[in-house]
C-alpha positions in Angstrom: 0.0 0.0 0.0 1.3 3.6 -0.7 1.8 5.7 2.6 3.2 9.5 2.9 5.8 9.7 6.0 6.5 13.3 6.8 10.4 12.4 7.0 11.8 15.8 7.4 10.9 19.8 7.5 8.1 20.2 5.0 9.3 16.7 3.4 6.9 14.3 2.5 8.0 11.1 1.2 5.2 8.8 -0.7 6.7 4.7 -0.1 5.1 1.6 -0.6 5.1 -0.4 2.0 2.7 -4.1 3.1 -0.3 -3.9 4.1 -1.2 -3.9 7.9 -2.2 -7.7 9.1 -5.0 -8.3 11.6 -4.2 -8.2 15.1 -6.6 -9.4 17.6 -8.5 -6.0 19.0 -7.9 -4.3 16.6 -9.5 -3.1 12.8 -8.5 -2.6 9.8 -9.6 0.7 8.3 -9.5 1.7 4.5 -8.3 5.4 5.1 -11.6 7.4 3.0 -10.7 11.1 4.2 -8.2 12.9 6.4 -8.6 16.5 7.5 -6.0 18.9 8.1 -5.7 21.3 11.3 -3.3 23.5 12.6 -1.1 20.9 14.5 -0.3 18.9 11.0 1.0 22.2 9.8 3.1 22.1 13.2 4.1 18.9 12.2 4.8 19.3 8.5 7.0 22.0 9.6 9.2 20.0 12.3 7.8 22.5 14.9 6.0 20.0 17.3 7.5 17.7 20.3 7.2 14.7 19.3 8.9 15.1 16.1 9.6 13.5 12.8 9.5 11.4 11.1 5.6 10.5 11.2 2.9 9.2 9.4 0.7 12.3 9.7 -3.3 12.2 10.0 -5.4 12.3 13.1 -8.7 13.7 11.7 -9.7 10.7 10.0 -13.1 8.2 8.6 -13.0 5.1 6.7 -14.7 1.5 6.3 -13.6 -1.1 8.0 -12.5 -3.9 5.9 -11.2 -7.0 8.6 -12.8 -7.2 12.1 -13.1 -9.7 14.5 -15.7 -10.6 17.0 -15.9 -7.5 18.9 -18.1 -6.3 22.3 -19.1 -3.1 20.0 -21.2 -5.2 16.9 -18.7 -3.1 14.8 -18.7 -5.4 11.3 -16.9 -5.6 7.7 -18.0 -2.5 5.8 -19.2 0.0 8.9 -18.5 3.8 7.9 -16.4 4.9 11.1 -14.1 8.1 12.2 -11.5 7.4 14.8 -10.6 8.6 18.4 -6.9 9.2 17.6 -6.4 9.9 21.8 -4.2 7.6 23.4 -4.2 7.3 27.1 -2.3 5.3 29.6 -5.5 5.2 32.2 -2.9 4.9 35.5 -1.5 8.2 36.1 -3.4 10.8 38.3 -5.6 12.8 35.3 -6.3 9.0 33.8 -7.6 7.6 37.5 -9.9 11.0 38.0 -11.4 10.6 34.5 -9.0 13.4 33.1 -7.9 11.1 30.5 -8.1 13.8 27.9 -4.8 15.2 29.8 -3.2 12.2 30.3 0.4 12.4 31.6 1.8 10.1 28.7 -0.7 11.1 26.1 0.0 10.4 22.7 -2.1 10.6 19.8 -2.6 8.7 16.3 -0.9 10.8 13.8 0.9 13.1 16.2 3.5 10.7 18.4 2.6 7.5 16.3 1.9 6.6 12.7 -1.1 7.9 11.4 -4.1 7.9 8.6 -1.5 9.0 5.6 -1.6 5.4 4.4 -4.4 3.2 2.4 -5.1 0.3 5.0 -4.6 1.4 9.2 -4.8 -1.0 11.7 -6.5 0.4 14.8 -7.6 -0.5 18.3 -11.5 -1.7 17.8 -12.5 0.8 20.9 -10.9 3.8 19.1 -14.0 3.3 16.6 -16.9 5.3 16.7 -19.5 4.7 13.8 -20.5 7.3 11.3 -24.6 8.1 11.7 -26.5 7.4 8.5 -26.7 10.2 5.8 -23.3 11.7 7.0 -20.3 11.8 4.5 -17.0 10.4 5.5 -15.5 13.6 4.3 -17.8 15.3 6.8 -17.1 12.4 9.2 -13.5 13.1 9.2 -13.8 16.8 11.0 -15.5 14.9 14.2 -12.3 15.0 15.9 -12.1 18.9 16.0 -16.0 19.0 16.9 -15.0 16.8 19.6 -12.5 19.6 20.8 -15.2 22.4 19.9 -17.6 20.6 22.6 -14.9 19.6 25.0 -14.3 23.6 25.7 -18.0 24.5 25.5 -18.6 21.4 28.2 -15.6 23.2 30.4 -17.3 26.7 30.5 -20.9 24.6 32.1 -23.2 26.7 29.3 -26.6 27.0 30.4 -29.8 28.1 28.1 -30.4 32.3 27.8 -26.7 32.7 28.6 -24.6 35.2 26.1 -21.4 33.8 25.4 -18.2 35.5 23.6 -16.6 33.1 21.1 -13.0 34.6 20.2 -11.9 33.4 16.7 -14.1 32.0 14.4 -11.5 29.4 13.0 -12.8 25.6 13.1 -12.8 25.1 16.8 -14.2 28.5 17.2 -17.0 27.8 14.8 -17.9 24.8 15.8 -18.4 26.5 19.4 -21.0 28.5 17.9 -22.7 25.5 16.3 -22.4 23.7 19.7 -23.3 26.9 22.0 -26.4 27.4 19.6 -27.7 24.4 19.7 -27.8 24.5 23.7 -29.6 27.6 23.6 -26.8 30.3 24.3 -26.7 33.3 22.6 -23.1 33.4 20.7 -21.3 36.7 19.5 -18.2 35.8 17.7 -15.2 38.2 17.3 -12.5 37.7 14.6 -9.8 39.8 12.3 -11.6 37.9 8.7 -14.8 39.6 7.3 -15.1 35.9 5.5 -15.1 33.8 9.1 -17.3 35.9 11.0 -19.6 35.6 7.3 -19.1 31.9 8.6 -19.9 32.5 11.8 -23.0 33.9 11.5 -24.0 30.8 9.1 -23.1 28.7 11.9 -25.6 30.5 14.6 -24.3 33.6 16.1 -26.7 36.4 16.9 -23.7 39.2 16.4 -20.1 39.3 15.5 -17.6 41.7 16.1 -14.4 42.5 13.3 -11.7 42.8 14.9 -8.8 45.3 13.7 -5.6 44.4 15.3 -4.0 48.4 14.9 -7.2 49.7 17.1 -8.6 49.1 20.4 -11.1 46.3 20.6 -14.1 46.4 20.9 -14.7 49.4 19.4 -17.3 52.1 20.7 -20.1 50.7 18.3 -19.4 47.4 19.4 -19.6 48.0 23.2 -22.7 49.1 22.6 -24.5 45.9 20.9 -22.3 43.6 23.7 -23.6 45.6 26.2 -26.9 45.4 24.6 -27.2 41.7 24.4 -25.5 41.2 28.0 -27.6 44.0 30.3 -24.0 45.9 30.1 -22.7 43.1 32.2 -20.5 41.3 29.8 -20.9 37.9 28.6 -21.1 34.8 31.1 -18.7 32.7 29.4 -16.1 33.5 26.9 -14.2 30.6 24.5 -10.8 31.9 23.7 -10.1 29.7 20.4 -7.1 32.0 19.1 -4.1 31.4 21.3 -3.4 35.4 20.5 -2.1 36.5 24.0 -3.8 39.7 23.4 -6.9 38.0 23.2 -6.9 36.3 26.2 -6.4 39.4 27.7 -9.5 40.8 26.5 -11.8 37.5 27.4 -10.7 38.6 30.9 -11.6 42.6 30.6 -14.9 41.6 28.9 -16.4 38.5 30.5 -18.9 39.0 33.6 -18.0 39.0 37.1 -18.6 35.8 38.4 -18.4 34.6 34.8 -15.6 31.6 32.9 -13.5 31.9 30.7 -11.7 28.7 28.5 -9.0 28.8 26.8 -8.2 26.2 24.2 -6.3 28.1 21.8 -2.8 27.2 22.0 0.6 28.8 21.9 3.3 29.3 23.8 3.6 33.0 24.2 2.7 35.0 27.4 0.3 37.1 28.3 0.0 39.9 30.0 -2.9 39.9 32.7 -3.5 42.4 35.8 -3.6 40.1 39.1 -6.6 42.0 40.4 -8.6 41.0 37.1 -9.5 37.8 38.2 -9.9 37.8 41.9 -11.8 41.2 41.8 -14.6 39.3 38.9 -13.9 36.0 41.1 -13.7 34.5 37.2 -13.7 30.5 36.6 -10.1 30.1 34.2 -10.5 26.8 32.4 -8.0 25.2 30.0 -9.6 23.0 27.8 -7.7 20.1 25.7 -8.9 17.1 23.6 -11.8 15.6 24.8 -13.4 13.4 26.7 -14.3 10.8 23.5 -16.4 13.2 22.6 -16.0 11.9 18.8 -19.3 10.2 18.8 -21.3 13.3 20.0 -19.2 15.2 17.4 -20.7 12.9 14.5 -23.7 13.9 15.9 -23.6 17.7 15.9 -21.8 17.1 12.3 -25.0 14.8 11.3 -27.3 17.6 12.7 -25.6 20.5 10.5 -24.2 19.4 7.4 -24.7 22.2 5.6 -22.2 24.1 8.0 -19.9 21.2 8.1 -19.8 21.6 4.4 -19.2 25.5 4.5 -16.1 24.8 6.8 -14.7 22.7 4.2 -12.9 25.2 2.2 -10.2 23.4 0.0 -9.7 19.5 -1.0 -7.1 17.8 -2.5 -5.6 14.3 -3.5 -3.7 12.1 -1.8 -0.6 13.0 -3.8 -0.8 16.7 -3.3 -0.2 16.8 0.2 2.9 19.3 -0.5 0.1 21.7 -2.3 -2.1 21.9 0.7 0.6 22.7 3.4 1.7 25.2 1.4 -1.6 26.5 1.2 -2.2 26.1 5.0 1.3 28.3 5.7 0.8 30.9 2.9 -2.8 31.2 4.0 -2.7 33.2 0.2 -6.5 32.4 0.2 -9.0 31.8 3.2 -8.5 28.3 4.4 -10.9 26.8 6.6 -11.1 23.2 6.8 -8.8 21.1 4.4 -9.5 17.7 3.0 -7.9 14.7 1.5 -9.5 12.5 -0.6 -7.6 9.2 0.0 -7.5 6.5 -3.0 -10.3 4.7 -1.8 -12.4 7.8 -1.9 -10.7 8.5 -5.4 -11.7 5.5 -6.3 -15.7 6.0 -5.4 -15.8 9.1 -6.6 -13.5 9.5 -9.8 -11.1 12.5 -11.0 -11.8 14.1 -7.0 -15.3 14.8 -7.7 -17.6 15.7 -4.6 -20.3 13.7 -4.8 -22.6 15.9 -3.2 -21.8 18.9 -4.8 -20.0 18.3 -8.0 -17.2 20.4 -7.3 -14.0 19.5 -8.6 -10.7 19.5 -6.0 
């Protein structure tokens, strides 16, 4: 089978290697579609620990071609996605539940091998089957909605509540989908007129431009906050940038009393008054992974497929992988979400057309 190892600083490397044998517990997956996030860039770019080389791929959906008897009725030819999380389940996060922040976390496509390859052999509890009626391109993206919901979970969202999502990338938008759907009122803030176009698609009741040479928010957009929040601010604010400046202003503008949850990531500091948080006795909440919240991702993705479909912005074949990174680091056009049609979905779908929308990669 053809597989494409990431062997070096934006290196790629197509081989052809055997197929993956059967092992008991486990599944073998024919690799449909992979989606592309920030971290593959990361990785593509020999700027992440665990570094190369690897088999990228972590956002993943297939068909199961060899199975054996399993507890989970999983069968030959199930449409599945994949929980790439590996935990150890002994350490102190694994034996609270916290498994999402293991201390020996890896992750299937990150620290090991991933779904760059035709055939992958995976652990049969890793799979979580695809609902009816949704795509496995779609499919593929449940492992951000999983991270989307894991940070909306963290900030305990209640109905008639206004909450403040900051960046209206993928996690950020599928916040909003999340948030809306649990009856919060979402404003979403970000620095591209076409995201927050997005954003609005995907439920929120306002959102905010951001210019990054002026003071945010801007008089007129106090005013509508502080019209949809009683000029209290908003309960809960989802920081999905990792912009240290941003974080700074979910603290200024949530409520007293209110959370904040960061699960943008970078490793930049920020600067933040002491007094801030003691004086609006704010809940700070990191948020990472999830808590196999794949499944309920399919879900939400099943429920709103016409947004999932709007977040996909780009695809491309399997040997064009060097095309889309440099897409994803040039960011010369919008890029939201990024697919790869593998072989097998080349194959059902010839010369990479969508077959929902006849669009051509």
């Amino acid at each position: 089978m053809l597989i494409a190892r990431t062997v070096a600083k934006e290196t790629i490397r197509y081989e052809d290697v055997p197929e993956p044998a059967l092992e008991p517990g486990h599944a073998l997956v024919r690799v449909h579609n992979v989606t592309l996030c920030g971290t593959d860039l990361h990785i593509w770019e020999d700027d992440y620990p665990a570094g190369l080389p690897v088999i990228q791929g972590h956002e993943f959906a297939g068909i199961v071609e060899a199975i054996g008897a399993n507890d989970a009725g999983i069968r030959t030819g199930d449409r599945v996605a994949v929980s790439p999380m590996v935990y150890c389940g002994r350490c102190r996060p694994c034996r609270l539940g916290r498994f999402n922040v293991c201390e020996n976390i890896g992750c299937i496509g990150c620290y090991s091998d991933g779904a760059l390859v035709e055939l992958l052999s995976v652990p049969v509890e890793k799979l979580c089957p695809v609902p009816d009626g949704l795509e496995l391109n779609l499919a593929a993206m449940a492992e951000p909605a999983s991270i989307a919901m894991q940070a909306v979970n963290r900030g305990r969202p209640s109905p008639g509540e206004t909450a403040l999502v900051l960046g209206s990338g993928p996690i950020g938008l599928l916040a909003t989908l999340y948030l809306t759907d649990l009856g919060v009122s979402v404003v979403c803030a970000d620095t591209e007129p076409d995201r927050l176009a997005l954003a609005s698609m995907f439920g929120a009741v306002d959102t905010l431009l951001v210019d990054p040479r002026a003071d945010f928010p801007g008089a007129d957009q106090a005013v509508r906050l502080d019209s949809l929040t009683d000029s209290s601010g908003p309960e809960l604010v989802i920081e999905a940038t990792g912009v240290p400046s941003s974080l700074e202003t979910a603290i200024h503008l949530v409520a007293s009393a209110g959370r904040i949850v960061q699960v943008g990531i970078s490793a930049r500091a920020a600067s933040v008054p002491m007094n801030a948080i003691p004086f609006k006795e704010i809940d700070l909440l990191g948020s990472r992974n999830s808590l196999n919240l794949i499944p309920a991702g399919l879900e939400l993705l099943a429920r709103h497929r016409d947004e999932a479909r709007a977040l996909m912005t780009h695809r491309f074949g399997f040997g064009d992988l060097q095309q889309a990174f440099e897409l994803m680091r040039s960011r010369s056009e919008p890029v939201g979400k990024i697919v790869v049609d593998m072989p097998a979905s080349q194959s059902a779908h010839p010369a990479g057309t969508d077959a929902l929308t006849g669009v051509r990669a």
